[in-house]
PDB file of the backbone (N, CA, C, O) and the ligand in Angstrom, with CONECT records:
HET     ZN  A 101       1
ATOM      1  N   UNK A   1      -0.313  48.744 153.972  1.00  0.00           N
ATOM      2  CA  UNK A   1      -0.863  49.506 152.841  1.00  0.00           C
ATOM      3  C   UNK A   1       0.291  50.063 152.006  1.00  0.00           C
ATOM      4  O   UNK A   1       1.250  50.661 152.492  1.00  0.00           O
ATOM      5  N   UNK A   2       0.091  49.783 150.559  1.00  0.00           N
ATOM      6  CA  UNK A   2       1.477  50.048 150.075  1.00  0.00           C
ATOM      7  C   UNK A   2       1.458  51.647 149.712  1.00  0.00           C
ATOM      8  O   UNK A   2       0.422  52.264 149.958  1.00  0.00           O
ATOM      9  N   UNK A   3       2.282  52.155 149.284  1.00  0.00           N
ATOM     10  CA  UNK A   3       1.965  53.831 148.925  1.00  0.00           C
ATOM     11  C   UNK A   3       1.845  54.137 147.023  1.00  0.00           C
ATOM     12  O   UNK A   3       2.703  54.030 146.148  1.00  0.00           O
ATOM     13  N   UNK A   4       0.491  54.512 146.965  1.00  0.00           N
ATOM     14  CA  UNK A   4      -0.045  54.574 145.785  1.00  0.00           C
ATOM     15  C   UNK A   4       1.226  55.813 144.736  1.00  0.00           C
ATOM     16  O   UNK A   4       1.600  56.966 144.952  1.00  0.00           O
ATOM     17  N   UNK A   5       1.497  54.915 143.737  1.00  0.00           N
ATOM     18  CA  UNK A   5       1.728  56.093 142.838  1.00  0.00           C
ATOM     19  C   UNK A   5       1.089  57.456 142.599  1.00  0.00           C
ATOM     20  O   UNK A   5      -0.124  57.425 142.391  1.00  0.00           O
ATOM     21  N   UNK A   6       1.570  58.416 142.593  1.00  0.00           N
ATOM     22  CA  UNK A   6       1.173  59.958 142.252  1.00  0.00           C
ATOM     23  C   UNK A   6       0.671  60.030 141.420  1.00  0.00           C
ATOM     24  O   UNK A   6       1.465  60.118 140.483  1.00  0.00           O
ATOM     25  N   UNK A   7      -0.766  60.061 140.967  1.00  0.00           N
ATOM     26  CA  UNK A   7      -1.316  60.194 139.789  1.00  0.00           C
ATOM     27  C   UNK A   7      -1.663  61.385 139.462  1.00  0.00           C
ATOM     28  O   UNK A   7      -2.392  61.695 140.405  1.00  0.00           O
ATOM     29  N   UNK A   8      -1.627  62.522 138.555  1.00  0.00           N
ATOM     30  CA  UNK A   8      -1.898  63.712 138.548  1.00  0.00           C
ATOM     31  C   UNK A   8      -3.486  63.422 137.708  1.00  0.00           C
ATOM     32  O   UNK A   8      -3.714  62.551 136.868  1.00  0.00           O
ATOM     33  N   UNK A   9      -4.556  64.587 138.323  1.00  0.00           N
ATOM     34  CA  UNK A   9      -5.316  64.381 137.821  1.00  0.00           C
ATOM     35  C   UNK A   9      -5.470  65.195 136.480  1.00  0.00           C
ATOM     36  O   UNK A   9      -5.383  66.420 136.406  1.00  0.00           O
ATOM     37  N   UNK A  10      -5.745  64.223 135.295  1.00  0.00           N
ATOM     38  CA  UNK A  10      -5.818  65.680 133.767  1.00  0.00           C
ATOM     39  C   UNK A  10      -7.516  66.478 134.105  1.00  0.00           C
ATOM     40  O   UNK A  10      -8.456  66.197 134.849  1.00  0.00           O
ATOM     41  N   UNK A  11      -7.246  67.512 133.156  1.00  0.00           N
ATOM     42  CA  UNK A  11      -8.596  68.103 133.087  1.00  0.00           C
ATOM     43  C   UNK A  11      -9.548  67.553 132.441  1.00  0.00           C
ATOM     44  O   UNK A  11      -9.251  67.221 131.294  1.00  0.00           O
ATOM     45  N   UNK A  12     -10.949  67.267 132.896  1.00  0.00           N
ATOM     46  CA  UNK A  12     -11.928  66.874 132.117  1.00  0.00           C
ATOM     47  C   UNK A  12     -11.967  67.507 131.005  1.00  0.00           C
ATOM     48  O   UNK A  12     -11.505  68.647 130.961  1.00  0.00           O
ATOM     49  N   UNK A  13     -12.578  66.853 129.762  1.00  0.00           N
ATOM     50  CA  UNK A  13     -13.616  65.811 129.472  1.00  0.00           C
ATOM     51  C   UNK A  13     -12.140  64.666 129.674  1.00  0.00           C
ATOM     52  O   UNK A  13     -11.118  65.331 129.845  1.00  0.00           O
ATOM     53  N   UNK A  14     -11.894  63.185 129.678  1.00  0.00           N
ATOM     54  CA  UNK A  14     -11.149  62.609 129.657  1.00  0.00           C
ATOM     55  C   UNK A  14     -11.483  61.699 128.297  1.00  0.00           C
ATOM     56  O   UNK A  14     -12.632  61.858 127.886  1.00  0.00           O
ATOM     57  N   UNK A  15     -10.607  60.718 127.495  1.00  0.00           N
ATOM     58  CA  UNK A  15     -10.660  59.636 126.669  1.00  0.00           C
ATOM     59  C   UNK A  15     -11.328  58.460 127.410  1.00  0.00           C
ATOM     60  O   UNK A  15     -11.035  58.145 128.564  1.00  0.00           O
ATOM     61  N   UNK A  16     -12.177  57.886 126.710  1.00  0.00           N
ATOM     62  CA  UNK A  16     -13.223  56.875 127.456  1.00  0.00           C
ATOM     63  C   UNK A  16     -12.018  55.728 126.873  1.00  0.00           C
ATOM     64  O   UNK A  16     -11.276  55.929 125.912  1.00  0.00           O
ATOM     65  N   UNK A  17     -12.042  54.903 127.445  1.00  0.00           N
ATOM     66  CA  UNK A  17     -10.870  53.582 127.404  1.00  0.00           C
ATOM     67  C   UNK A  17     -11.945  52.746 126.557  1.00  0.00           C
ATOM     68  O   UNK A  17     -11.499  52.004 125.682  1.00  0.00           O
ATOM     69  N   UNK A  18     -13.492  52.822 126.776  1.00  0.00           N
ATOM     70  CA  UNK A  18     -13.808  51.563 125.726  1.00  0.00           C
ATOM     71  C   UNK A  18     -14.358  52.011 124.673  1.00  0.00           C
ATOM     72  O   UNK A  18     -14.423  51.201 123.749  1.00  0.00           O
ATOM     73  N   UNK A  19     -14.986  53.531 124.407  1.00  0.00           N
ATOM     74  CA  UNK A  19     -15.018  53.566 123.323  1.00  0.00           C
ATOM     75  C   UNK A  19     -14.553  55.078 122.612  1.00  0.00           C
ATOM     76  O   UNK A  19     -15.102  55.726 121.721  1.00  0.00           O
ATOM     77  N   UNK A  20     -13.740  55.251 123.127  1.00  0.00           N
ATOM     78  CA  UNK A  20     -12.319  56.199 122.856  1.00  0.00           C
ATOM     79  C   UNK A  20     -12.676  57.501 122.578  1.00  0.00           C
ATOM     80  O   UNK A  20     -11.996  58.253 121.880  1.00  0.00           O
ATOM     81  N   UNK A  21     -14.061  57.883 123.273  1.00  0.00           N
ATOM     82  CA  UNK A  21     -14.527  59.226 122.751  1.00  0.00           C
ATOM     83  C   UNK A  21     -14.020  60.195 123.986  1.00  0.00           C
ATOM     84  O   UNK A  21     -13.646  59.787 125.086  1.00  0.00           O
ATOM     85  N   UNK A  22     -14.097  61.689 123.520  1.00  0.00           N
ATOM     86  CA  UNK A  22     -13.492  62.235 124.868  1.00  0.00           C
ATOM     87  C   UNK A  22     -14.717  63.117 125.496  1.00  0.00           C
ATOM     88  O   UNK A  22     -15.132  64.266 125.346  1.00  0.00           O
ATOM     89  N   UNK A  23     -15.158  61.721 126.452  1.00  0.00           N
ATOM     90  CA  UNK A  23     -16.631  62.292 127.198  1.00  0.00           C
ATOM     91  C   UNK A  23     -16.953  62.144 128.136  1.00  0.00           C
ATOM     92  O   UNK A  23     -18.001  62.568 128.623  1.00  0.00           O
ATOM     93  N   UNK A  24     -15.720  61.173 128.899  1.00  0.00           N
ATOM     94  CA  UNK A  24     -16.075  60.956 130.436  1.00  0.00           C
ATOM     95  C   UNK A  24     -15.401  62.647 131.246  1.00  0.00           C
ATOM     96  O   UNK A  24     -14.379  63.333 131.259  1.00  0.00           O
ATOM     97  N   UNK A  25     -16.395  62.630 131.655  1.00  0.00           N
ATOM     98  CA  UNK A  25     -16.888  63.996 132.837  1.00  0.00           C
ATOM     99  C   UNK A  25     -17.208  62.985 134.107  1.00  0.00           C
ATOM    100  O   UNK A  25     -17.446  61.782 134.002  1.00  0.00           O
ATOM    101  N   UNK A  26     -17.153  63.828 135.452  1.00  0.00           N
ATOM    102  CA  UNK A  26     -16.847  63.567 136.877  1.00  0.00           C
ATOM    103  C   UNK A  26     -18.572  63.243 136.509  1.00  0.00           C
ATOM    104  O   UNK A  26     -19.206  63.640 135.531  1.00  0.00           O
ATOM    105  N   UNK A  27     -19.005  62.458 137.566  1.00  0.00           N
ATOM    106  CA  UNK A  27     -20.259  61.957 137.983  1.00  0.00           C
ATOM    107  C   UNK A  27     -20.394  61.638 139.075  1.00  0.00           C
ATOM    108  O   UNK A  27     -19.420  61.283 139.740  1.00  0.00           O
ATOM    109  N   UNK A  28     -21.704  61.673 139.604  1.00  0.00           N
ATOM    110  CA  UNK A  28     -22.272  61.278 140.852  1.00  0.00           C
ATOM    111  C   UNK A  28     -23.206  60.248 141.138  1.00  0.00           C
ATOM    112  O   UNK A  28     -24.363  60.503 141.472  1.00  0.00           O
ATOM    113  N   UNK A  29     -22.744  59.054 141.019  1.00  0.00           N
ATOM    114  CA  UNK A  29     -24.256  57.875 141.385  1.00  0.00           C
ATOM    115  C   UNK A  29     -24.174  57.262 142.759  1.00  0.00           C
ATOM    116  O   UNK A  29     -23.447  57.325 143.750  1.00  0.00           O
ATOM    117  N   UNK A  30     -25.016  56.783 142.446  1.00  0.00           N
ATOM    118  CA  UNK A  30     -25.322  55.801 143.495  1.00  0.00           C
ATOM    119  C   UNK A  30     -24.340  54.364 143.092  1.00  0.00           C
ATOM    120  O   UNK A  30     -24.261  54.020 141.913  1.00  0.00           O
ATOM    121  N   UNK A  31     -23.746  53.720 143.994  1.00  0.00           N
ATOM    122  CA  UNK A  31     -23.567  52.212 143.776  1.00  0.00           C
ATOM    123  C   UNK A  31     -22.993  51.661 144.528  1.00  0.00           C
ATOM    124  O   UNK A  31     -22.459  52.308 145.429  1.00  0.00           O
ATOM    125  N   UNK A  32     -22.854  50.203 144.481  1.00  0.00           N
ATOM    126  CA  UNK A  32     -22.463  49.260 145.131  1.00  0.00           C
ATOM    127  C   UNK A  32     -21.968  48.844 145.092  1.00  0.00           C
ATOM    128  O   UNK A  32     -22.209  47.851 144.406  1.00  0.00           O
ATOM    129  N   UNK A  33     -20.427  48.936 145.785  1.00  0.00           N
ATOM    130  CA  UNK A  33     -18.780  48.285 146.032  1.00  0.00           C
ATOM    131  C   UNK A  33     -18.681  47.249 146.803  1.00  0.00           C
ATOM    132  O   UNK A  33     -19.066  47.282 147.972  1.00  0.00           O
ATOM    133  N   UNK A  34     -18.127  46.147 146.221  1.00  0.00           N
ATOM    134  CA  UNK A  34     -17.739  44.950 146.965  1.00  0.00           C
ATOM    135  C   UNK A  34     -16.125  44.584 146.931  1.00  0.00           C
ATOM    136  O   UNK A  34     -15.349  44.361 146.003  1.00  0.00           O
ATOM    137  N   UNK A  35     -16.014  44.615 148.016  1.00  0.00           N
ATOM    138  CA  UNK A  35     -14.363  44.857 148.643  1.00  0.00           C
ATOM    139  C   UNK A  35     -14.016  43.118 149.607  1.00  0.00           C
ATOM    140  O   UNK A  35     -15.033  42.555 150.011  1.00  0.00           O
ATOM    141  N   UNK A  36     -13.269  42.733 149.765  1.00  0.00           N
ATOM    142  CA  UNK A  36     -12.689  41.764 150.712  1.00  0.00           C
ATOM    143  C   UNK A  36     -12.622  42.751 151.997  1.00  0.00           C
ATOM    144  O   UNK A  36     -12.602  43.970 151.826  1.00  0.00           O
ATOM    145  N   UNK A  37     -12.588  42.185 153.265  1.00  0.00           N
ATOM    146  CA  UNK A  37     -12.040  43.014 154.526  1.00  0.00           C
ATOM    147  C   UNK A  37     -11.851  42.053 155.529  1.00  0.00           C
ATOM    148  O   UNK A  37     -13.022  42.025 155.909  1.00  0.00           O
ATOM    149  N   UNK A  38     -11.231  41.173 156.312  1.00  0.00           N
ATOM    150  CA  UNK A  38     -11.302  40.444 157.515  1.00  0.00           C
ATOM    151  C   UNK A  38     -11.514  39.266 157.100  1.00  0.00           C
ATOM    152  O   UNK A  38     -12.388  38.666 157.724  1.00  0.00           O
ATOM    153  N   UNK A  39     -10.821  38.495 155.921  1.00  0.00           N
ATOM    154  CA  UNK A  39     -11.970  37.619 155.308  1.00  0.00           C
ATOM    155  C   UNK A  39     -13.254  37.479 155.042  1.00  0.00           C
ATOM    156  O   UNK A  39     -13.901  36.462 154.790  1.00  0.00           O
ATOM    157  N   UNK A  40     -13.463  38.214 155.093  1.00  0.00           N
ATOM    158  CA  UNK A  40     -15.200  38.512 154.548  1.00  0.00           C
ATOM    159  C   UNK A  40     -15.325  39.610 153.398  1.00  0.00           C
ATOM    160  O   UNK A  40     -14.823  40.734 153.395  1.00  0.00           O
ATOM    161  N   UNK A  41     -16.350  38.833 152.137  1.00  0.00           N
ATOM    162  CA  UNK A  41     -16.760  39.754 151.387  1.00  0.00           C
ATOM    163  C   UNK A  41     -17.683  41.014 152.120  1.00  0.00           C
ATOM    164  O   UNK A  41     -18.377  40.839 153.122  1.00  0.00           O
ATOM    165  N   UNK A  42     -17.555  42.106 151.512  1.00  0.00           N
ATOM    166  CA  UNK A  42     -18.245  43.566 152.378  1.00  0.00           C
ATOM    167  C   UNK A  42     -19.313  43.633 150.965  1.00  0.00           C
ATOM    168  O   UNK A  42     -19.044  43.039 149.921  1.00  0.00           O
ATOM    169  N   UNK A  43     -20.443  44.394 151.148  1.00  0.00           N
ATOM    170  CA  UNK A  43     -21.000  44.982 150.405  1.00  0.00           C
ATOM    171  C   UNK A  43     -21.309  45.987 150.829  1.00  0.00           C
ATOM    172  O   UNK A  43     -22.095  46.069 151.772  1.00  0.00           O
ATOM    173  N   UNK A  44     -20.747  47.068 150.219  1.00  0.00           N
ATOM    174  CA  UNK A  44     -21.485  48.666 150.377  1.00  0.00           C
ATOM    175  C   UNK A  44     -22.136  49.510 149.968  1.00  0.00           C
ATOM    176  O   UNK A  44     -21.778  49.836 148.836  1.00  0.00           O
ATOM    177  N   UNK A  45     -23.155  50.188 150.433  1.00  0.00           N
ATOM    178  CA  UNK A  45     -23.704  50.905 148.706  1.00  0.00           C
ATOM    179  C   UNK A  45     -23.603  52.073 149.464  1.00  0.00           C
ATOM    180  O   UNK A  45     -23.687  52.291 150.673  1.00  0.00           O
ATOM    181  N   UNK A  46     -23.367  52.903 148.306  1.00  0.00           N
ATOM    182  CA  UNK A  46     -22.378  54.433 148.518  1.00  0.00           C
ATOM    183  C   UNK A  46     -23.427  55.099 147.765  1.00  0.00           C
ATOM    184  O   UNK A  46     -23.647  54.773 146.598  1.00  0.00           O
ATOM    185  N   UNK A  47     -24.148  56.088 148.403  1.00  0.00           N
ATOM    186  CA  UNK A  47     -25.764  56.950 148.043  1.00  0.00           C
ATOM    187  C   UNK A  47     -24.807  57.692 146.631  1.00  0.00           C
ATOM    188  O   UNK A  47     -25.326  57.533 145.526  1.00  0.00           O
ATOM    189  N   UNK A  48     -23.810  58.270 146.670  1.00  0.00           N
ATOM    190  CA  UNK A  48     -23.288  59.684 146.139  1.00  0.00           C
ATOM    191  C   UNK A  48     -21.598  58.971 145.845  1.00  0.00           C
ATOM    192  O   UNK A  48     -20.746  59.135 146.719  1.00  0.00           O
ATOM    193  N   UNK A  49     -21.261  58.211 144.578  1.00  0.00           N
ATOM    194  CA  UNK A  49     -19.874  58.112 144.477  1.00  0.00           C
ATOM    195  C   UNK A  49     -19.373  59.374 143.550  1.00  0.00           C
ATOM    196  O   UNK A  49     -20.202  59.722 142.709  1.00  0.00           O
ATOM    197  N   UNK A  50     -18.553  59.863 143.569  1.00  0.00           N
ATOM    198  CA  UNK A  50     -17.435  60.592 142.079  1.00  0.00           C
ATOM    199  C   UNK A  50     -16.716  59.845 141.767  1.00  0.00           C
ATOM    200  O   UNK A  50     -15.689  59.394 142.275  1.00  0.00           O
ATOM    201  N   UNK A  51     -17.462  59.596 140.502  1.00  0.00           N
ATOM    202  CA  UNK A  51     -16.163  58.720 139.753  1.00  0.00           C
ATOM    203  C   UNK A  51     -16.886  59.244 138.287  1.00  0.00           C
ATOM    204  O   UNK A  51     -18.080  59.436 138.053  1.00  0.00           O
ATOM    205  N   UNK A  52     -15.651  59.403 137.360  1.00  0.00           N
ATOM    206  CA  UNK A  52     -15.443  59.940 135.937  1.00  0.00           C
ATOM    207  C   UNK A  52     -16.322  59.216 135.453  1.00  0.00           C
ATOM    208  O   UNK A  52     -16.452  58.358 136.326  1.00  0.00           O
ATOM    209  N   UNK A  53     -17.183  58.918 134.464  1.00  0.00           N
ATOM    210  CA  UNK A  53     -17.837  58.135 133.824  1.00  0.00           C
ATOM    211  C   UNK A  53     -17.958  58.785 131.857  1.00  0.00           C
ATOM    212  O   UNK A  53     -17.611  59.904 131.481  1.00  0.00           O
ATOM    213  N   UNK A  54     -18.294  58.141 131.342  1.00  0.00           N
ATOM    214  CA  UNK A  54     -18.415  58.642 130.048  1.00  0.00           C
ATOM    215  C   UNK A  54     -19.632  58.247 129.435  1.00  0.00           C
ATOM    216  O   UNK A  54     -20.149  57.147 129.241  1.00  0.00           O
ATOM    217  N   UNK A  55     -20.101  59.907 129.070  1.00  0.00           N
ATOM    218  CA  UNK A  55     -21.710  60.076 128.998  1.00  0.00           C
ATOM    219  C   UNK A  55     -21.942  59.530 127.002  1.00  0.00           C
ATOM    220  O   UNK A  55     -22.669  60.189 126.259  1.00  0.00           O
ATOM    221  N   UNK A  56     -21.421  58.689 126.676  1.00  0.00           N
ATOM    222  CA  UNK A  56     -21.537  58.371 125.210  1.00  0.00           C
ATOM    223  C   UNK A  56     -22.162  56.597 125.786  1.00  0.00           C
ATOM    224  O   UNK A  56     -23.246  56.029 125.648  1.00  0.00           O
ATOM    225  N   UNK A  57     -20.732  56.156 126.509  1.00  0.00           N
ATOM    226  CA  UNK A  57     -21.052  54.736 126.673  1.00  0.00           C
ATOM    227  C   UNK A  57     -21.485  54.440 128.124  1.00  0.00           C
ATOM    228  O   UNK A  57     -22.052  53.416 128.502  1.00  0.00           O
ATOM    229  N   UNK A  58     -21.094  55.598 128.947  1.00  0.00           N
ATOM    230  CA  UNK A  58     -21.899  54.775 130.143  1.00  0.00           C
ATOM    231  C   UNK A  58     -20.841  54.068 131.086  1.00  0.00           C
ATOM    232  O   UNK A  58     -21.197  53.457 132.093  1.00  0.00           O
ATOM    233  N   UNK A  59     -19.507  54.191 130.693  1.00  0.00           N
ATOM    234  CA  UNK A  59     -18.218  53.592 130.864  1.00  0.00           C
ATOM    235  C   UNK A  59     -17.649  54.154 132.328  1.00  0.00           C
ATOM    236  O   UNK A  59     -17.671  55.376 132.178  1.00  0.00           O
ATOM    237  N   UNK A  60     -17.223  53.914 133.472  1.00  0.00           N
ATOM    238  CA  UNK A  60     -17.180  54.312 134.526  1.00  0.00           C
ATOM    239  C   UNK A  60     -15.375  53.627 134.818  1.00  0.00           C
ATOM    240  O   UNK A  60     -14.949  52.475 134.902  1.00  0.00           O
ATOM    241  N   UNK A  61     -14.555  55.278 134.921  1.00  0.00           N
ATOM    242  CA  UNK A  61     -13.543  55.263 134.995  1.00  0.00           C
ATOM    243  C   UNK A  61     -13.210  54.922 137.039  1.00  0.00           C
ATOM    244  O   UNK A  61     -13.768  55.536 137.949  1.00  0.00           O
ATOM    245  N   UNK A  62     -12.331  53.971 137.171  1.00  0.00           N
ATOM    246  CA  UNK A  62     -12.160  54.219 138.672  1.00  0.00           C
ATOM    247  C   UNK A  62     -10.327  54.337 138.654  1.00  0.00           C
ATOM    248  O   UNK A  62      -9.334  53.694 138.315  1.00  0.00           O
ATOM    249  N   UNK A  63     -10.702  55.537 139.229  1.00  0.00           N
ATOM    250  CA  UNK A  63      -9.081  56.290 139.907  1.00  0.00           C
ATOM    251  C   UNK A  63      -8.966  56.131 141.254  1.00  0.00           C
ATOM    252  O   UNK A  63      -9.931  55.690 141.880  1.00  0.00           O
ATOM    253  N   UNK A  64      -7.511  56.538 142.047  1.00  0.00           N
ATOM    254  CA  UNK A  64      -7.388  56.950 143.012  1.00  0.00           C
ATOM    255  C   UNK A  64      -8.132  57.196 144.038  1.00  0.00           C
ATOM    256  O   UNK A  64      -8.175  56.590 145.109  1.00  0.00           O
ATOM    257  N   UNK A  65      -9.011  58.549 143.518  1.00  0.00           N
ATOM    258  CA  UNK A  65      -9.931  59.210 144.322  1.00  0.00           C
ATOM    259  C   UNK A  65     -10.981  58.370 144.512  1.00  0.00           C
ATOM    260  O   UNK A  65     -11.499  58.415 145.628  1.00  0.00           O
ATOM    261  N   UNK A  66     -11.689  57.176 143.251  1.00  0.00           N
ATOM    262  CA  UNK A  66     -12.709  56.711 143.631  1.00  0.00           C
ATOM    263  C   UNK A  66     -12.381  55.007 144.601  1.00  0.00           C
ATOM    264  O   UNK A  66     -13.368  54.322 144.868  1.00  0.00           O
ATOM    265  N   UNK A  67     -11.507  54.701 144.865  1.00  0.00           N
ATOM    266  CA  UNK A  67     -10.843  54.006 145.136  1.00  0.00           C
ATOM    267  C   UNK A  67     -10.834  54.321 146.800  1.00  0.00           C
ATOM    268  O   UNK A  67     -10.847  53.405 147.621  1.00  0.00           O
ATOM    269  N   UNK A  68     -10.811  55.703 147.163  1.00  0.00           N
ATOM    270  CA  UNK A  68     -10.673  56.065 148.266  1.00  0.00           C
ATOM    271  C   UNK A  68     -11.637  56.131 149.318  1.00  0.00           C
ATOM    272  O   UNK A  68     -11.747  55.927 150.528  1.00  0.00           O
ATOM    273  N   UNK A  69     -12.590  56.681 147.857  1.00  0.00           N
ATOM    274  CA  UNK A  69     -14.071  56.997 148.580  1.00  0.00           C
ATOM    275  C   UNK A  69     -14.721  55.155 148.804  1.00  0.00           C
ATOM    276  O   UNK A  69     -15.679  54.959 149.552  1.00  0.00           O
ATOM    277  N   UNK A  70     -14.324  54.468 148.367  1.00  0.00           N
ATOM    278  CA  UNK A  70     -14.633  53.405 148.709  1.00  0.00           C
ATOM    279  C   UNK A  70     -14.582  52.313 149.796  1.00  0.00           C
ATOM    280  O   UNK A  70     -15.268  51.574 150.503  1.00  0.00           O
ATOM    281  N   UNK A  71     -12.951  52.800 149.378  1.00  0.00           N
ATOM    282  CA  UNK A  71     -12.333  52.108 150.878  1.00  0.00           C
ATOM    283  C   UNK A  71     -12.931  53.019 152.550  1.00  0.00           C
ATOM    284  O   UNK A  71     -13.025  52.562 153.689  1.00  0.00           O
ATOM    285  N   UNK A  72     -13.140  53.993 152.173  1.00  0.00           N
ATOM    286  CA  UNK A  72     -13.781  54.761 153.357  1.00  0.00           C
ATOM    287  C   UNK A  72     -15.101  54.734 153.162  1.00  0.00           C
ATOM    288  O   UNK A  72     -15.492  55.725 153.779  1.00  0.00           O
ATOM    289  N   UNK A  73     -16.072  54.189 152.664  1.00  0.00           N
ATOM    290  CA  UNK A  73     -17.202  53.401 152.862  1.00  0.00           C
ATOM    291  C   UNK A  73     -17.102  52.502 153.373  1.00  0.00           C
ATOM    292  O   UNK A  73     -17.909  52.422 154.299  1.00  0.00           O
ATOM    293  N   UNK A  74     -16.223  51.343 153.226  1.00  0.00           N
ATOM    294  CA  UNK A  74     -15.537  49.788 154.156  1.00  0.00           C
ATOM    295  C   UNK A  74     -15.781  50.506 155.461  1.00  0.00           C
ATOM    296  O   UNK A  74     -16.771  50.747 156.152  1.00  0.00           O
ATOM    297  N   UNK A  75     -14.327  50.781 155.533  1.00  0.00           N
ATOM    298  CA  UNK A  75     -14.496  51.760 157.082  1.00  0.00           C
ATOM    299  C   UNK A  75     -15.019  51.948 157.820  1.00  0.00           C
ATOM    300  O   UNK A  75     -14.708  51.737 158.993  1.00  0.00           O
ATOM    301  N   UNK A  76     -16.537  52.663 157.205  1.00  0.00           N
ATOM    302  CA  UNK A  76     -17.304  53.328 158.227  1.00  0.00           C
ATOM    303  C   UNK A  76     -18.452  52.321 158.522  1.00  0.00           C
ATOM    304  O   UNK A  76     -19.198  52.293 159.501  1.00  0.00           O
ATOM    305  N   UNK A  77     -18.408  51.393 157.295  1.00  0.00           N
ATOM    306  CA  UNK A  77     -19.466  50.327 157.497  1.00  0.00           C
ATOM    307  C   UNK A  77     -18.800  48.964 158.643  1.00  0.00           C
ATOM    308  O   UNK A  77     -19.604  48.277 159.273  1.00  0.00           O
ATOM    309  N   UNK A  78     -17.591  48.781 158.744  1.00  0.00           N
ATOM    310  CA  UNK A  78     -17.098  48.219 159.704  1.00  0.00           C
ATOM    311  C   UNK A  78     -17.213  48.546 161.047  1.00  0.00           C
ATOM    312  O   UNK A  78     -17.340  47.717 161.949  1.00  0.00           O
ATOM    313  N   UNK A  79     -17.153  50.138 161.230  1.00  0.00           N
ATOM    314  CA  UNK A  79     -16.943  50.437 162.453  1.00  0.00           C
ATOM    315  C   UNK A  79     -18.549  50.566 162.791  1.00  0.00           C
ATOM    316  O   UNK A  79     -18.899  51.125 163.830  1.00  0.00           O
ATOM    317  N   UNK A  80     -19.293  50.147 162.076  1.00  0.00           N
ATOM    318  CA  UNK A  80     -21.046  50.562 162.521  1.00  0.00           C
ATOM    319  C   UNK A  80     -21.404  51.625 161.897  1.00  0.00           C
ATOM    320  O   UNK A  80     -22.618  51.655 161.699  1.00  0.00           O
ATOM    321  N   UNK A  81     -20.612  52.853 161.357  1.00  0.00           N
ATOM    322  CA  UNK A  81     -21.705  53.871 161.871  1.00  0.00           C
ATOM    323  C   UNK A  81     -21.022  54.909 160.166  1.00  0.00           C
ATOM    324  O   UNK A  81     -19.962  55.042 159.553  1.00  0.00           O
ATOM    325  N   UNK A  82     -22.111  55.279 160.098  1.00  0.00           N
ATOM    326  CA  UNK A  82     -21.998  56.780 158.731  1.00  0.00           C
ATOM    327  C   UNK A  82     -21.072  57.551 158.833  1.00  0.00           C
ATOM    328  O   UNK A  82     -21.073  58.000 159.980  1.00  0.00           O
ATOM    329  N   UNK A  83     -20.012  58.082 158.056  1.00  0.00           N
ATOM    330  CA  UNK A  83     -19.386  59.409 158.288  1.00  0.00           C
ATOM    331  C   UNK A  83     -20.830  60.097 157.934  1.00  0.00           C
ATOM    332  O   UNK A  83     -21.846  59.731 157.342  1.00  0.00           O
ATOM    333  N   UNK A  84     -20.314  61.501 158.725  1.00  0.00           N
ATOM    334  CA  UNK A  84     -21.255  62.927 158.577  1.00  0.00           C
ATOM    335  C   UNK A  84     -20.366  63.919 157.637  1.00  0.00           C
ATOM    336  O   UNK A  84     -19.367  64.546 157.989  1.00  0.00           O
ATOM    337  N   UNK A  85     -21.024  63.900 156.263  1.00  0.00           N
ATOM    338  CA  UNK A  85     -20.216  65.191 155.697  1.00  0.00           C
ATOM    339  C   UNK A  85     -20.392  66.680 155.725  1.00  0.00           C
ATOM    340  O   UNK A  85     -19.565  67.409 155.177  1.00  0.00           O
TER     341      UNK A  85
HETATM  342 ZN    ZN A 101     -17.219  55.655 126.322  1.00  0.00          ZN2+
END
């Protein structure tokens, strides 16, 4: 695993990358990450992600953090079983 650059996080609202308004705010959905793991495609669906999104276009920023929460969905879906938060 290589070691991720330091990304500092800015303060919301952020610049939407596709349609350049400043409106992506943190969000909470539901969805479904598909990752490689063991040679095998994974599919996961994650009840509750945070990831920035922008409430003009609908545009869903993925950082670090959401990157993380993902890969630790893999994880727990590999090993069988739910984290408990
Ligand atoms: Zn946008």
């Amino acid at each position: 695993m290589k070691p991720e650059p330091a990304i500092k996080s800015k303060p919301f609202p952020w610049r939407c990358p596709r349609c350049l308004e400043k409106s992506v705010h943190l969000a909470t959905i539901p969805y479904t990450a598909q990752g490689r793991g063991d040679g095998q495609l994974h599919v996961v669906e994650i009840p509750a992600l945070r990831i920035p999104q922008c409430n003009k276009c609908g545009e869903l920023v993925f950082t670090e953090s959401v990157d993380e929460q993902i890969q630790e969905a893999m994880r727990a879906r590999r090993m069988g079983s739910v984290p408990v938060k």
